[in-house]
C-alpha positions in Angstrom: -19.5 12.9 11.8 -16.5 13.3 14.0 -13.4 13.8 12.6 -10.3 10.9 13.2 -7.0 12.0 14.4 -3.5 10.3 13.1 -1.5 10.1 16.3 0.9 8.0 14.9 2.8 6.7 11.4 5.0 3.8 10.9 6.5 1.8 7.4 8.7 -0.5 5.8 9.1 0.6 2.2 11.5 -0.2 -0.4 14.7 1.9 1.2 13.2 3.4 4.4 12.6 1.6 7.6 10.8 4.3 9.2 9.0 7.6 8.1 11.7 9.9 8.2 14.2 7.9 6.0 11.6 7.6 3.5 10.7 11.3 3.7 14.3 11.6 2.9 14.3 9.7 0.1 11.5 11.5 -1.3 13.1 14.8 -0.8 16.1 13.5 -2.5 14.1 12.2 -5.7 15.3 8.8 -5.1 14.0 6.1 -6.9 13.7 3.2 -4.8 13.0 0.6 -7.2 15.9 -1.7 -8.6 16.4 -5.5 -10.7 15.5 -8.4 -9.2 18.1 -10.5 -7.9 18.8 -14.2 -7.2 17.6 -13.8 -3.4 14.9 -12.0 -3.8 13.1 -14.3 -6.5 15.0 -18.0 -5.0 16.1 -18.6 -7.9 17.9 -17.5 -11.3 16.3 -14.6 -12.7 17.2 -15.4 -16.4 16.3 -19.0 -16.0 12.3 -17.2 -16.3 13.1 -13.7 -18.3 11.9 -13.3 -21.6 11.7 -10.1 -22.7 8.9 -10.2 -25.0 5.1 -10.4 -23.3 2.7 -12.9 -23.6 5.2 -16.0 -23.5 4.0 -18.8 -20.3 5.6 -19.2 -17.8 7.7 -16.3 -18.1 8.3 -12.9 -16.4 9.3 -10.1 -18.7 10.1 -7.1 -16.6 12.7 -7.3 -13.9 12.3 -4.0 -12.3 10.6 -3.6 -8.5 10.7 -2.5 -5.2 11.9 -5.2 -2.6 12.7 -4.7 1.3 16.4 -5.7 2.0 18.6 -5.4 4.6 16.3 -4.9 7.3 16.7 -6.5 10.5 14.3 -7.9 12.8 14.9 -8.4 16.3 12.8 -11.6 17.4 13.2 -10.6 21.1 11.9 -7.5 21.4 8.6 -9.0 20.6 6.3 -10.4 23.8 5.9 -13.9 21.6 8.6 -16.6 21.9 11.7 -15.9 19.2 11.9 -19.2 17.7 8.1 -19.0 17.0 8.3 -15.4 15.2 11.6 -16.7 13.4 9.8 -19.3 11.9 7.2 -16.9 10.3 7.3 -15.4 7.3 8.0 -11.8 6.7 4.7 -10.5 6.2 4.3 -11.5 10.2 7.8 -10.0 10.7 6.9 -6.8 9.2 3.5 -6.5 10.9 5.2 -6.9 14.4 7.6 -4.4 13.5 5.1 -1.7 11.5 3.0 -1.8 14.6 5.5 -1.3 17.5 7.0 1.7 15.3 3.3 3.1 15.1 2.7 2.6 18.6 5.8 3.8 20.0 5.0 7.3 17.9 2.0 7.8 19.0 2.8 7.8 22.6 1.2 4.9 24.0 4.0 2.8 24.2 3.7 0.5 27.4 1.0 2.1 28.7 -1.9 -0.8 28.9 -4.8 0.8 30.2 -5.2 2.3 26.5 -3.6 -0.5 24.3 -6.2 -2.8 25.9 -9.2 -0.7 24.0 -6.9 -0.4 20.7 -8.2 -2.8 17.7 -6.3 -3.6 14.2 -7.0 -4.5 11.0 -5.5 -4.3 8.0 -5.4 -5.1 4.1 -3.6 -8.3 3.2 -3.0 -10.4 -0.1 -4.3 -14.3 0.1 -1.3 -14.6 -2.4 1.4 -17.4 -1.5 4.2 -15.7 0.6 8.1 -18.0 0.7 7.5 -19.6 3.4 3.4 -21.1 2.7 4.8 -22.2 -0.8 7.2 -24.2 1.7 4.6 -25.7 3.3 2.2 -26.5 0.4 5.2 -27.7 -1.5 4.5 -31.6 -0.7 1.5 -31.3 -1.6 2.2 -30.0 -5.0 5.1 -32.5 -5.3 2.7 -35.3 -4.4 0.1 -34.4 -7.0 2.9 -33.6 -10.2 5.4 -36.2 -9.7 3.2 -39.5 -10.3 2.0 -37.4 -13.4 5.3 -36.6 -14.7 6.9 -40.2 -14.1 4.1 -41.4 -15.9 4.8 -39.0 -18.9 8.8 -40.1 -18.8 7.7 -43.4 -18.0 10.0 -43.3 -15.1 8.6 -45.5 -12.5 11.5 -44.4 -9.9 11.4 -40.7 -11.5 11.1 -37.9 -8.3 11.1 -34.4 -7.5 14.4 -32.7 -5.6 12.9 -31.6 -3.0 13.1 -27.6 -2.4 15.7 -26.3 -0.4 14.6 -25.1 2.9 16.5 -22.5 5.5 14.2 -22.4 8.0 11.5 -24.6 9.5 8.3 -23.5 8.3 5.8 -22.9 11.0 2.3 -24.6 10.2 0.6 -20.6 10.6 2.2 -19.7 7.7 -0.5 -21.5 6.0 -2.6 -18.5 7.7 -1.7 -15.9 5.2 -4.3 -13.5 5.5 -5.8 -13.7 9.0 -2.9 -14.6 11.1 -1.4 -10.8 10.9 -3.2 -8.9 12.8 -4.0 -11.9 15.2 -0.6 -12.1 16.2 0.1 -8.0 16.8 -3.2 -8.2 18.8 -1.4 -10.9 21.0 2.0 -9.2 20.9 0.6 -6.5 22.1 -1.7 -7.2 24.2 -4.3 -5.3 22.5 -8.2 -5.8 22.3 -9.9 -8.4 20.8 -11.2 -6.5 17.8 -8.6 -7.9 15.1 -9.0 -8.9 11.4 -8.2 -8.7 7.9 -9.5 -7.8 4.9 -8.8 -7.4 0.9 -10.0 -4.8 -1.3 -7.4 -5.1 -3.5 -4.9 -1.6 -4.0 -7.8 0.4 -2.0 -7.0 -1.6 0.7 -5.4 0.7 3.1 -8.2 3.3 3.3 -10.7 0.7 3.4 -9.0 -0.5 6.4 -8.9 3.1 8.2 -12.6 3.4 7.3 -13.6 0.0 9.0 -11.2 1.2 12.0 -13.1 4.5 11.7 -16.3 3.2 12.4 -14.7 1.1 15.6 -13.4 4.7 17.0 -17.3 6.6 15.8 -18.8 3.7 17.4 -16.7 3.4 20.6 -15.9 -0.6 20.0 -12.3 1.0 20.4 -10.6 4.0 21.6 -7.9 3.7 19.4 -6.8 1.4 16.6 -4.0 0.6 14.4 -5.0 0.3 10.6 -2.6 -0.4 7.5 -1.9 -2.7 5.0 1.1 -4.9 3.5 2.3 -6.6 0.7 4.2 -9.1 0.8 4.4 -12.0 -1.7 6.0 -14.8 -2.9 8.5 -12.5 -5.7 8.3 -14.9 -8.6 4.6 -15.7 -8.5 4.1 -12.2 -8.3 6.5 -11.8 -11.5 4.3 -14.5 -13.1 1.1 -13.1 -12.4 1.8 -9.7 -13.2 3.6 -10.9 -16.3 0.5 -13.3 -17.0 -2.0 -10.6 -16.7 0.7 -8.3 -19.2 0.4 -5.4 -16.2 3.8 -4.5 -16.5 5.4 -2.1 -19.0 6.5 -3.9 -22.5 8.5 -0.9 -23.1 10.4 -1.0 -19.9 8.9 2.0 -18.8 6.6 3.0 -15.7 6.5 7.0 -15.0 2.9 7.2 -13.5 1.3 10.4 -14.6 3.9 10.5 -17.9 2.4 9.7 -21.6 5.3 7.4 -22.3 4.2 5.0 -19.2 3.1 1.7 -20.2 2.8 -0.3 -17.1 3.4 -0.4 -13.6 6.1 -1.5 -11.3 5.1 -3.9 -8.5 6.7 -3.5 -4.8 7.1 -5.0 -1.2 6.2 -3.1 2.0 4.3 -2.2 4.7 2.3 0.7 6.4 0.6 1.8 9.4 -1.2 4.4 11.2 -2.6 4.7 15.0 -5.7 6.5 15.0 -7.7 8.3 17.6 -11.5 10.2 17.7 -10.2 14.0 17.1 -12.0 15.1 20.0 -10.3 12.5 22.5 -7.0 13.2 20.9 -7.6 17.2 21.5 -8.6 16.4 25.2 -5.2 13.9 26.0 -2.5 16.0 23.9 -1.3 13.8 21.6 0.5 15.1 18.6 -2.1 15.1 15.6 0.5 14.4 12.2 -3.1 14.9 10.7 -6.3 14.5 10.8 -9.3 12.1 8.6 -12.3 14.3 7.8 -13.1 11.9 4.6 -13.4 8.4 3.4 -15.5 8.0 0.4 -15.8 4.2 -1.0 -17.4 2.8 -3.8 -17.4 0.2 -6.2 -17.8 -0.2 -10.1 -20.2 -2.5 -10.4 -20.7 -3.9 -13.7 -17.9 -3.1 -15.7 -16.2 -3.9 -18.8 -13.9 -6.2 -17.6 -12.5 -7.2 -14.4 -9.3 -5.2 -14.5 -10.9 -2.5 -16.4 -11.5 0.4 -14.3 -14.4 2.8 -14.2 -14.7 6.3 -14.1 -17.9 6.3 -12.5 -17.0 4.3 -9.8 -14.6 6.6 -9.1 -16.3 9.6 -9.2 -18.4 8.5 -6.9 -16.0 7.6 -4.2 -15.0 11.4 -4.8 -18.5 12.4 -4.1 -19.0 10.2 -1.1 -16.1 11.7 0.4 -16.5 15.5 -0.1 -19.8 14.9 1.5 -18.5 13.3 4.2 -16.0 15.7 5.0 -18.6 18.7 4.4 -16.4 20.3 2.1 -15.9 21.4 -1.5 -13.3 20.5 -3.9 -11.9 23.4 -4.2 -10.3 23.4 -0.9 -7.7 20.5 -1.5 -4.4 21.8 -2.1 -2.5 19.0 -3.2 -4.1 15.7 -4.5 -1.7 12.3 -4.4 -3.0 10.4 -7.3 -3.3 6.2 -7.4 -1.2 6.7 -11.1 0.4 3.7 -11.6 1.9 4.2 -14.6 -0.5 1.9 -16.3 -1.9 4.0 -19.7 -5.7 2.6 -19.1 -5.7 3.4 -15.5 -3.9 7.0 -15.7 -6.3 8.1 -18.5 -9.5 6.4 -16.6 -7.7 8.5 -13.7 -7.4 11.5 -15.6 -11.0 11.5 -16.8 -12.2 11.3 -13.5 -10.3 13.7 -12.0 -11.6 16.3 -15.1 -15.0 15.1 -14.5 -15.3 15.9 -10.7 -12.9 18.2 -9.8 -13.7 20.1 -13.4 -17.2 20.8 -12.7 -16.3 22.0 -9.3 -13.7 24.5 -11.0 -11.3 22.7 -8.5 -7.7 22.5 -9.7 -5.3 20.8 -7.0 -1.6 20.1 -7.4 -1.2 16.7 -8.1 1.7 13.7 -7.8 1.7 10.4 -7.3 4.9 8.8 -5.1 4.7 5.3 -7.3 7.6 7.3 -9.4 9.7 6.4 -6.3 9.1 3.0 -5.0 6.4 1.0 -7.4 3.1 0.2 -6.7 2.7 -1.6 -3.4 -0.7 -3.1 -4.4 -2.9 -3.1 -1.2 -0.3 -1.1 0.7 0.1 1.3 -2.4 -2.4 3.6 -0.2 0.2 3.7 2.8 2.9 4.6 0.8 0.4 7.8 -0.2 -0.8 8.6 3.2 2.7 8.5 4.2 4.2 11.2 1.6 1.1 13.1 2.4 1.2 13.3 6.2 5.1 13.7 6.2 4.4 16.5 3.2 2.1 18.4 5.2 4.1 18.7 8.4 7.0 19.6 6.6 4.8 22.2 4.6 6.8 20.9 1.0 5.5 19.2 -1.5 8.3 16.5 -3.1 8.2 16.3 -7.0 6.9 13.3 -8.7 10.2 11.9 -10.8 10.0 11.0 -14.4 7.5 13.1 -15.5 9.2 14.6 -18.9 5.1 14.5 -21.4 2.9 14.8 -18.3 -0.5 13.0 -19.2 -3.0 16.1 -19.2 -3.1 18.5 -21.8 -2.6 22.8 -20.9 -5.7 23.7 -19.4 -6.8 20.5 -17.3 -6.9 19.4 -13.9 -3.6 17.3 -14.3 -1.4 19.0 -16.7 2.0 20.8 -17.0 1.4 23.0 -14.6 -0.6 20.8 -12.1 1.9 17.8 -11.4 4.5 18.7 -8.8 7.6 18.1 -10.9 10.0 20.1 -8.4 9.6 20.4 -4.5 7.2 23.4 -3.9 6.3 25.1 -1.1 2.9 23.9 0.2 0.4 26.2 -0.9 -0.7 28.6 1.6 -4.4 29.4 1.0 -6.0 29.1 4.3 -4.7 28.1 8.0 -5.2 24.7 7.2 -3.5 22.6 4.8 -6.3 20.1 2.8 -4.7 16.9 0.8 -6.6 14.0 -0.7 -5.4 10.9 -1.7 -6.9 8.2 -3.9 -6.9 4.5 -4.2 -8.4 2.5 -6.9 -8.1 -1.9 -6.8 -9.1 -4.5 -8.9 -12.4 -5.7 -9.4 -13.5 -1.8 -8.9 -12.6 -1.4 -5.6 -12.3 3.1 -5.4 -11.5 5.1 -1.9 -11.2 8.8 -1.5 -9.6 9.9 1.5 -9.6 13.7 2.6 -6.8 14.8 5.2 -6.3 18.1 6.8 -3.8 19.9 9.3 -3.9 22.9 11.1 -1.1 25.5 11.2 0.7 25.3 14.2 1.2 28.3 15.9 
């Protein structure tokens, strides 16, 4: 199976607007993650915060990784600026991840080849700011007869939200509408859509964009995913479903983790068949020789994951890629932080790469900017690529009781805890990066870049 080629990188992560100033950040051991404030959530953060879980309709945990201060030129856009202003940012970012991703990988203006590129990318059909502006009549049209009633308040009404900008009517399109509108942007092809698969998202994404390149729908295509969500129903939910840490503390890979830390952000790759990419000279940051994807199945529960599942996406992926398990030097682990999903993790990491006597450094860069649910695989892919160009190998912060024990795949001596010096087994540096969603939802993606002479 021909290999894929990454011609091109771009994101918008909690502190870095591009690559190179989150490769920075890594380097630096920066966490990225901060409290919520007034602006991000719309409203009073201690108006909803009570510290001890399990109370409704209230968030305990205050820690996450937003996108501020960015700026977003509506004109440099081939779409009217009022129309783009009055989108939300998940539109805004999409534009923006896109034309970083195209610009890098060279194509930039030239049409003959952005007219065969496709997109698609993993999205949440969660309510963004600006759809809960939209659907907010509606709500107020159902409650308020309901509540007067209770009050027995005949003239009894709502105070109507308070509103900054207009809201266009295609915010209502959260999930499709993205890569809809970069395809029109851009003039690109007419292969554009969506999908969900949960936090393995991303690399299902590059698979299905895979498959466009193998089958030569496309010539290239732009594959990624964001996240970006309305911040307090995200609080709510997250709080709701008790996923973040009652003790405060999320350090992925760490025994003392009890949750995970939920983020904004966006990323995207341009991808190319290796071969074509060879032939036309582009700049390979690296290069795809591995997908595996599975799912659970039946399972315990629906947020209970499943080490079998997950084993074999590992095994659907080293097959794929025709290679074994021992040849990954550095694995970047989904780790969230959670303690049922590191252990389920940790199992099936000892399970597979165990039996293979494969024994990989490992890290996880959710220590830095939380978990960016369907985009958590960018944020990955990103370290990775940027990792293996720069042939170091950032630590993973926090780590002080690392989860494995001496001996194991992930232990002590395993998890990247400093920056170290990619390892320099063969001519060609071998990553692997995993991705595990809700629902059971596992992907396994195997990279690899050449020395450069």
């Amino acid at each position: 199976m021909e290999k894929i080629a990454i011609i091109g990188l771009s994101c918008l992560f909690p502190d870095a607007n591009n690559p190179e100033q989150f490769w920075q950040n890594l380097t630096e051991e920066k966490d990225s993650t901060s409290p919520v404030t007034a602006e991000d959530l719309g409203v009073d953060p201690t108006i909803f915060y009570e510290p001890i879980k399990g109370q409704p309709e209230k968030i305990y945990f205050l820690q996450g990784g937003f996108i501020r201060n960015f700026e977003f030129d509506a004109s440099e856009y081939n779409l009217e600026p009022e129309f783009i202003q009055s989108l939300d940012n998940s539109f805004k970012w999409s534009l923006y991840a896109a034309k970083q991703a195209i610009q890098q990988s060279g194509y930039w203006g030239n049409q003959k080849v952005l007219s065969k590129c496709g997109v698609i990318l993993g999205t949440l059909s969660l309510p963004t700011k600006l759809s809960n502006q939209l659907f907010a009549p509606i709500y107020q049209q159902t409650i308020e007869p309901a509540i007067a009633e209770l009050l027995q308040a005949k003239n009894f009404k709502l105070a109507a939200l308070p509103t900054t900008t207009k809201a266009s009517p295609y915010n209502a399109m959260i999930t499709g509408f993205p890569a809809a509108l970069v395809s029109q942007a851009f003039s690109l092809s007419s292969n554009h859509f969506t999908i969900d698969a949960a936090c393995s998202s991303s690399f299902y994404a590059i698979k299905l964009a895979s498959h466009y390149l193998r089958s030569r729908k496309a010539d290239v295509m732009l594959a990624g995913a964001i996240s970006c969500v309305d911040t307090l129903f995200l609080r709510m939910l997250f709080s709701g479903i008790q996923g973040y840490p009652e003790n405060g503390i999320s350090r992925p890979l760490d025994k003392s983790s009890r949750g995970l830390i939920t983020s904004d952000g966006i990323g995207m790759v341009m991808l190319k068949r290796y071969s074509d990419a060879v032939r036309d000279g582009d700049k390979i940051l690296a290069v795809i020789s591995g997908n595996g994807l599975s799912n659970d199945g039946k399972g315990k529960h629906l947020l209970s994951p499943n080490s079998k599942g997950q084993i074999l996406a590992f095994e659907r992926a080293y097959t794929e890629a025709q290679i074994s398990p021992k040849a990954i030097d550095y694995m970047e682990c989904h780790a969230t932080g959670t303690l049922l999903g590191d252990t389920t993790e940790l199992n099936s990491i000892e399970t597979f790469f165990g039996q293979h006597q494969a024994s990989p450094l490992v890290g996880s860069s959710k220590a830095n900017v939380g978990h960016l649910l369907v985009a958590a695989g960018m944020v990955g892919l990103a370290k990775t690529i940027c990792s293996m160009n720069a042939g170091v190998i950032p630590a993973t912060i926090n780590v002080a009781e690392p989860i494995g024990s001496e001996n194991t795949v992930i232990s002590a001596k395993n998890i990247v805890r400093t920056a170290t010096t990619w390892p320099n087994n063969s001519s060609i540096k071998r990553a692997a990066l995993s991705a595990f969603g809700f629902g059971g939802t596992n992907s396994h993606l195997i990279l690899e870049k050449k020395d450069e002479v």
